[in-house]
C-alpha positions as a Markdown table, in Angstrom:
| # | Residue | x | y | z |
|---|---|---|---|---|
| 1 | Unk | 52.0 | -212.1 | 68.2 |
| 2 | Unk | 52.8 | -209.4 | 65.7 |
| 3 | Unk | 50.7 | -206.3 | 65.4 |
| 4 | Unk | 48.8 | -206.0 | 62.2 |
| 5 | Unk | 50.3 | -203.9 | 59.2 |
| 6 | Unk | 49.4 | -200.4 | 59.4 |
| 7 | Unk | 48.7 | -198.2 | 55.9 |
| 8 | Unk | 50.5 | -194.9 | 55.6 |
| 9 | Unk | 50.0 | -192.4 | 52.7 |
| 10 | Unk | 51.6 | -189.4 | 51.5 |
| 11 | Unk | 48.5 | -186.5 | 50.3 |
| 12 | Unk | 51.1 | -184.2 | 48.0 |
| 13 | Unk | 52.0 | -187.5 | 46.1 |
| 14 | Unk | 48.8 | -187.8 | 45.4 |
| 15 | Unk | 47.9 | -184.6 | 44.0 |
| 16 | Unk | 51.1 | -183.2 | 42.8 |
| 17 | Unk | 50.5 | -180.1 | 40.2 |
| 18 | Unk | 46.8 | -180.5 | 40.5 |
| 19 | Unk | 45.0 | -177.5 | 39.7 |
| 20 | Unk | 42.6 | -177.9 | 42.5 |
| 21 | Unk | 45.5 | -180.1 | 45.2 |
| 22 | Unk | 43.7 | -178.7 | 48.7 |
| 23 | Unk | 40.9 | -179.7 | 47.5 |
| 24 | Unk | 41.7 | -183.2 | 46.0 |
| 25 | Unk | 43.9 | -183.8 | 49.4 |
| 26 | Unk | 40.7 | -183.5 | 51.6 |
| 27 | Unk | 38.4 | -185.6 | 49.2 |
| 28 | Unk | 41.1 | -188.3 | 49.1 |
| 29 | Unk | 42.0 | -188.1 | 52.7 |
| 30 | Unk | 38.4 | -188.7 | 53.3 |
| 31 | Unk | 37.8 | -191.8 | 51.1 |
| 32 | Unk | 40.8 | -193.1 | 52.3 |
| 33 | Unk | 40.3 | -193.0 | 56.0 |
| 34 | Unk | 36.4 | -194.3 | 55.3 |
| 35 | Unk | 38.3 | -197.2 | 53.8 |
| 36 | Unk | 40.9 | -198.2 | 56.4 |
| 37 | Unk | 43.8 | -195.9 | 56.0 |
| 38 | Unk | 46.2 | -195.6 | 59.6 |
| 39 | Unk | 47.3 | -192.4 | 58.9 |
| 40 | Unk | 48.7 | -189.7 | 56.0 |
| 41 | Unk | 50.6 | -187.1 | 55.6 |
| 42 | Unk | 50.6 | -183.8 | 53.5 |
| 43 | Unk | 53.8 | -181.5 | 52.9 |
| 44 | Unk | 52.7 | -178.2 | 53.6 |
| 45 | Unk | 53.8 | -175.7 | 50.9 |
| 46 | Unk | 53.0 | -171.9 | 51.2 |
């Protein structure tokens, strides 16, 4: 039996030249894991 398909996002992709991006990462983050989504990840820039 295989193991069922597992959802992977990328946060930066998401909010890339966003004037507000931390803020839109955490908000989508959030709906995103309330609806399913495995895991993410975010590119940390400083």
């Amino acid at each position: 039996m295989r193991p069922p398909p597992q959802t992977v996002i990328g946060l930066s992709n998401v909010s890339q030249r966003g004037l507000y991006r931390e803020l839109l990462n955490r908000i989508y983050l959030v709906m995103t894991v309330a609806n399913g989504l495995d895991t993410a990840s975010q590119r940390l820039l400083r």
